[in-house]
C-alpha positions as CSV (number, residue, x, y, z in Angstrom):
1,X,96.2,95.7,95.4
2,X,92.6,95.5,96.1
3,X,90.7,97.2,98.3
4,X,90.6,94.6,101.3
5,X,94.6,94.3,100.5
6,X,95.1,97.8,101.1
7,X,93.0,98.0,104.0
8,X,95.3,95.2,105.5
9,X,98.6,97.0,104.8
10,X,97.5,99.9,106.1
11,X,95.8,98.4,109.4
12,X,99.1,96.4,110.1
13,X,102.1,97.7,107.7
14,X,105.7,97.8,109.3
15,X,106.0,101.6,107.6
16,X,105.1,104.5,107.1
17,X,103.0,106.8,104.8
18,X,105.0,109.9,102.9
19,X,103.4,113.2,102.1
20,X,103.7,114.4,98.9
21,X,100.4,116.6,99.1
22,X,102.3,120.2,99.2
23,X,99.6,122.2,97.2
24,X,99.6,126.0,95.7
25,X,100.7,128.0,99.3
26,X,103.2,125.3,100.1
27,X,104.8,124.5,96.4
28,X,107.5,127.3,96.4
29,X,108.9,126.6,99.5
30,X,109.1,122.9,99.0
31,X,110.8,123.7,95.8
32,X,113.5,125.6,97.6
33,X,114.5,122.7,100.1
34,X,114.9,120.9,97.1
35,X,116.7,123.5,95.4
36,X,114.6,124.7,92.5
37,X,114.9,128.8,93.0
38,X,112.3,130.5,92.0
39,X,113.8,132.3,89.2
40,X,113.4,128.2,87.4
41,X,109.9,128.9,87.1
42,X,107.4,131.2,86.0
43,X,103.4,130.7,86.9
44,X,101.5,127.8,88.2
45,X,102.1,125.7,85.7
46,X,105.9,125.4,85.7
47,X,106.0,125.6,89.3
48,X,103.4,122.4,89.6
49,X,105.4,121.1,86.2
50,X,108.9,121.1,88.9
51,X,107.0,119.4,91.8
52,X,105.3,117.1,89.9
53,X,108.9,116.3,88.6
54,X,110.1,116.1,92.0
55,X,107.5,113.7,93.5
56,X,108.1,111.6,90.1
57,X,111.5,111.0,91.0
58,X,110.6,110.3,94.4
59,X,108.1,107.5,93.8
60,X,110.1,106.4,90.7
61,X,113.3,105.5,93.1
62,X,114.6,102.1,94.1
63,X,113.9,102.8,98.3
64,X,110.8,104.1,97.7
65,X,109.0,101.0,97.8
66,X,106.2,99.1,99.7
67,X,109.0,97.5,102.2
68,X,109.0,100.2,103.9
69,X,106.6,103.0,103.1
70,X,102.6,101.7,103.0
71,X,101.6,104.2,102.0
72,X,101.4,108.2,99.9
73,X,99.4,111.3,100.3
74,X,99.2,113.1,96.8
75,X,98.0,116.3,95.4
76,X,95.3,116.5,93.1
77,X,97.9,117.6,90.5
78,X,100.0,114.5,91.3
79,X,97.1,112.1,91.0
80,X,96.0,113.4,87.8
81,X,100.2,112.9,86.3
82,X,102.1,110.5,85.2
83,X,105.5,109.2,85.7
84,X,108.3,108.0,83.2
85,X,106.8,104.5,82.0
86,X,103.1,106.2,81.5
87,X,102.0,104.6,84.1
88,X,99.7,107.2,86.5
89,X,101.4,107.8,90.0
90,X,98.4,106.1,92.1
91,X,99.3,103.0,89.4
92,X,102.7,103.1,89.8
93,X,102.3,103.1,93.5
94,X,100.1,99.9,93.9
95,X,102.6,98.2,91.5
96,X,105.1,98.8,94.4
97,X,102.8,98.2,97.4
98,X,102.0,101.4,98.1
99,X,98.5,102.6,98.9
100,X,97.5,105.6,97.6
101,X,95.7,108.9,99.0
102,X,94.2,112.4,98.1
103,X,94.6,115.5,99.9
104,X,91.2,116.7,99.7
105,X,91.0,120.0,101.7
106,X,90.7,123.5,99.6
107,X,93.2,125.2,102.5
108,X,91.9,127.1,105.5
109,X,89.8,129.4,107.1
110,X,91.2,132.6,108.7
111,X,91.9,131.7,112.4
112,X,88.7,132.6,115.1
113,X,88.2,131.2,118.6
114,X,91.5,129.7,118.0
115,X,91.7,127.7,115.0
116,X,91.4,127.5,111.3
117,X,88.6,125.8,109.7
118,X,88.8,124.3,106.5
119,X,87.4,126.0,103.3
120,X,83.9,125.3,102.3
121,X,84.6,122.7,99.7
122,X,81.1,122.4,97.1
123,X,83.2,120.0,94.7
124,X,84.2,117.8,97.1
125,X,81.7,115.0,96.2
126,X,83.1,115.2,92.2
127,X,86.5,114.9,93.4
128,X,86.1,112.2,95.6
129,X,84.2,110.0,92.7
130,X,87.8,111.2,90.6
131,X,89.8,109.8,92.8
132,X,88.1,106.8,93.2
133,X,87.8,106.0,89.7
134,X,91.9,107.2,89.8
135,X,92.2,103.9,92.3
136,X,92.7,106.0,95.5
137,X,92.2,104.2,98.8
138,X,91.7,107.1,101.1
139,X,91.6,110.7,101.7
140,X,93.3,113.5,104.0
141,X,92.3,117.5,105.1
142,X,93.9,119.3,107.5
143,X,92.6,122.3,109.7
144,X,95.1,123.7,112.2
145,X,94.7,124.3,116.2
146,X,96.2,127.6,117.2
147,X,95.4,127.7,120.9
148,X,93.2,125.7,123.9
149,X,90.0,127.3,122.9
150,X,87.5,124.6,123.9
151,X,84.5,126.1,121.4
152,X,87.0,126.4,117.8
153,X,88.3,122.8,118.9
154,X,84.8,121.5,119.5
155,X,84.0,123.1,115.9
156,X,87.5,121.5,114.2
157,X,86.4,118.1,115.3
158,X,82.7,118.7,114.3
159,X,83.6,119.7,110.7
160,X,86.3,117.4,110.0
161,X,84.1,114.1,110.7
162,X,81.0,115.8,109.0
163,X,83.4,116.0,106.0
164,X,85.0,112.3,106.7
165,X,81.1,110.9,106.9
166,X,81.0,112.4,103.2
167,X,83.9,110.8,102.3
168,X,82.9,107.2,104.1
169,X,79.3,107.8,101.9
170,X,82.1,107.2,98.5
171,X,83.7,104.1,100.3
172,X,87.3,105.8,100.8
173,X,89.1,105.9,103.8
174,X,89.5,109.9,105.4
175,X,92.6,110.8,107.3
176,X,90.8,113.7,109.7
177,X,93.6,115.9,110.3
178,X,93.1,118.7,113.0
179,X,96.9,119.5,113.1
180,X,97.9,121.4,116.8
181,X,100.6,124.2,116.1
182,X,103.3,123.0,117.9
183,X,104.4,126.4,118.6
184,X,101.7,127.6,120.5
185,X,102.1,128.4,123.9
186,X,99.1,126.4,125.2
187,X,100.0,123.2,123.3
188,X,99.3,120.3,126.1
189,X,96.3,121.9,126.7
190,X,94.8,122.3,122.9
191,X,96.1,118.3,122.9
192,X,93.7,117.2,125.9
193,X,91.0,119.2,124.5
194,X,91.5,117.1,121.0
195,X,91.5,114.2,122.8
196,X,88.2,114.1,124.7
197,X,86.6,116.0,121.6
198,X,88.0,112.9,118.9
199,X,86.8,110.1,121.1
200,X,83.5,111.6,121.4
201,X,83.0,111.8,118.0
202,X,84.6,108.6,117.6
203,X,82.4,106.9,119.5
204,X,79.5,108.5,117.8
205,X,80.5,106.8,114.5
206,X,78.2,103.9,113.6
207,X,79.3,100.6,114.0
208,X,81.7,99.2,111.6
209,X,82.9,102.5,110.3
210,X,86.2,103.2,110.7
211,X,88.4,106.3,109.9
212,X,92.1,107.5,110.0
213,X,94.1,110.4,112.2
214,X,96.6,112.8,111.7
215,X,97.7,114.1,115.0
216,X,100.6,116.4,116.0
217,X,103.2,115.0,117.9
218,X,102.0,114.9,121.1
219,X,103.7,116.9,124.6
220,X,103.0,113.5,126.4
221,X,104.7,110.6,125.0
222,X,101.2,107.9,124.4
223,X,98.3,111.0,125.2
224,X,96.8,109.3,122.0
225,X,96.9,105.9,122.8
226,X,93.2,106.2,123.9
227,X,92.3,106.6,119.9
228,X,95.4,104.1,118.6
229,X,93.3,101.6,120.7
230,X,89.7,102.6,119.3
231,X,87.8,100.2,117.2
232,X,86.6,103.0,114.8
233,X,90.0,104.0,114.1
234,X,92.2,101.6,111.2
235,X,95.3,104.0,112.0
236,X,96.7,107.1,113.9
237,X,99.8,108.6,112.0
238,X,101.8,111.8,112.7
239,X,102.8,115.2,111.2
240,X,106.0,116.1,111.5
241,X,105.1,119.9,112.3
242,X,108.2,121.7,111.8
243,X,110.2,119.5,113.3
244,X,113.5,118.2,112.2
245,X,113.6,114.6,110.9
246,X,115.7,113.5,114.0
247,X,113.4,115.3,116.3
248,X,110.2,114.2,114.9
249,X,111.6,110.8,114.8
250,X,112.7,110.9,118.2
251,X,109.4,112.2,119.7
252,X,107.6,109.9,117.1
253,X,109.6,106.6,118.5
254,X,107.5,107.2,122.5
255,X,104.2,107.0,120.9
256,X,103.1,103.3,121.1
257,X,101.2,102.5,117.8
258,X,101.7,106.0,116.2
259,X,103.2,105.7,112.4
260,X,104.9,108.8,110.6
261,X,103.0,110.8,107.8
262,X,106.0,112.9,107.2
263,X,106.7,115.6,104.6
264,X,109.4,118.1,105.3
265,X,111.3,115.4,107.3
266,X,111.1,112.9,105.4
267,X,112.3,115.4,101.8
268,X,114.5,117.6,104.0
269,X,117.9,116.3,102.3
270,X,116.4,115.7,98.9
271,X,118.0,117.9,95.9
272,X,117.6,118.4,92.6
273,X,121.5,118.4,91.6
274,X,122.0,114.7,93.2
275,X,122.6,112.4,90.4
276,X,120.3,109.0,90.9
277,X,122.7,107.4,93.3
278,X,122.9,109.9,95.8
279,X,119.1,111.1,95.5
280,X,118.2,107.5,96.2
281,X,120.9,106.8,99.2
282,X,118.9,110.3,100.8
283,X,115.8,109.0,100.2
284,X,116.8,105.6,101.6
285,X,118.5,107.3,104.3
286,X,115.2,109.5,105.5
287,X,113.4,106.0,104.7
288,X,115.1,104.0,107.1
289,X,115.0,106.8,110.0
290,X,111.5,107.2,109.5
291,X,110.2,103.5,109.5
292,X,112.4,102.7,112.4
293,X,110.9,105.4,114.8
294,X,107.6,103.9,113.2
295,X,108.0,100.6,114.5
296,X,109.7,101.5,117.4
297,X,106.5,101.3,119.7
């Protein structure tokens, strides 16, 4: 796939795009769900040696395939791997219609006036120029609303499209991620303040640039269709948060033009003892759940 065919698939794919970005903080506990104690590994290397494993297997499986899933986020790490047949994973995943991206982001900030910023990131520039040369289409970083404080909101939107403008300057596509804690107590409120912030800085995009969003599931079923509809915007996708796969899927399936960018729902049933059969009828199984509450709106 080309550029302009991945830009198509992505614009107006029947699917979905997977997450298989888990990074240093998140590693271990994704290696539990999928059954791989701790005691199996020992330092970063094996751990990143069993996820890297895991994702292989993943993208390696008959279901996962470009019917269904447009598109994958993947760790640096992942990127940088192979699979079985030698191929690398962005390779293997354009061989099977899937368009590739990078998580970006060096994790977060500790939380003031509300939220978490992402960490300064001085390498960004040399990894973006990697990952293009790697094939990647696009990008994602995530920063994480804790409560409706209009002035850390203000500053999460600000810094997340100062970063995507870098990333437009290297001709990939960003996903700007400013993930709302679904917990929080204030939730509906932190959601409206997201919204008026992202279509001002949408709108303050110049003309003919276009990025991608990662949004929370929303308390109001369509609050986001303002920025589904936006010219500036190729796609809005969602997190799954902490929610189950049949809750995400369910709150997913009310949000007119609102994909999934799943990662613990979509690997929630996904273990390393399955033999190849029943590792690909799970996969298939989250796969189909996934793209129909996708498509739904």
């Amino acid at each position: 796939m080309n550029s302009h065919d991945m830009t198509t698939k992505i614009a107006s794919g029947k699917g979905f795009i997977a997450a298989l970005d888990q990074s240093g903080g998140s590693t271990p506990k994704a290696l539990r769900g999928y059954g791989v104690d701790d005691s199996e590994w020992s330092g970063d290397e094996e751990m990143f040696g069993k996820i890297h494993e895991m994702r292989c297997r993943i993208v390696t499986s008959p279901s996962f395939n470009g019917d269904k899933v447009i598109g994958a986020i993947l760790f640096e790490k992942t990127m940088d791997g192979c699979v079985a047949d030698g191929m690398t994973v962005p390779e293997k995943l354009k061989s099977r219609g899937i368009v590739p991206f990078l998580k970006v982001d060096k994790g977060l900030e500790d939380e003031a006036d509300g939220v978490q910023l992402m960490k300064a990131n001085p390498t960004l520039d040399a990894l973006l120029e990697k990952g293009k040369a790697a094939g990647i289409f696009g990008t994602k970083m995530r920063s994480v609303i804790q409560s409706a404080d209009a002035a850390g909101i203000a500053a999460i939107v600000r810094q997340q499209f100062e970063v995507g403008r870098q990333i437009l300057g290297h001709g990939l596509m960003p996903i700007i991620e400013p993930e709302v804690n679904i917990n929080a107590s204030d939730r509906a409120q932190s959601e409206a303040i997201l919204l008026n912030e992202t279509l001002a800085a949408l709108d303050a995009l110049p003309d003919g640039e276009q990025v991608m969003l990662k949004l929370s599931l929303p308390v109001e079923a369509n609050l986001y269709k303002p920025l589904v509809d936006h010219p500036k915007v190729l796609r809005v996708v969602a997190l799954s948060g902490g929610f189950s796969r049949t809750d995400a899927c369910e709150h997913l399936a009310r949000n007119t033009g609102m994909i999934a960018s799943f990662s613990r729902a979509l690997l929630e049933e996904l273990r390393a003892g399955m033999d190849e059969h029943e590792f690909d009828q799970a996969l298939a199984t989250a796969i189909d759940e996934i793209q129909c509450a996708s498509v739904a709106g």
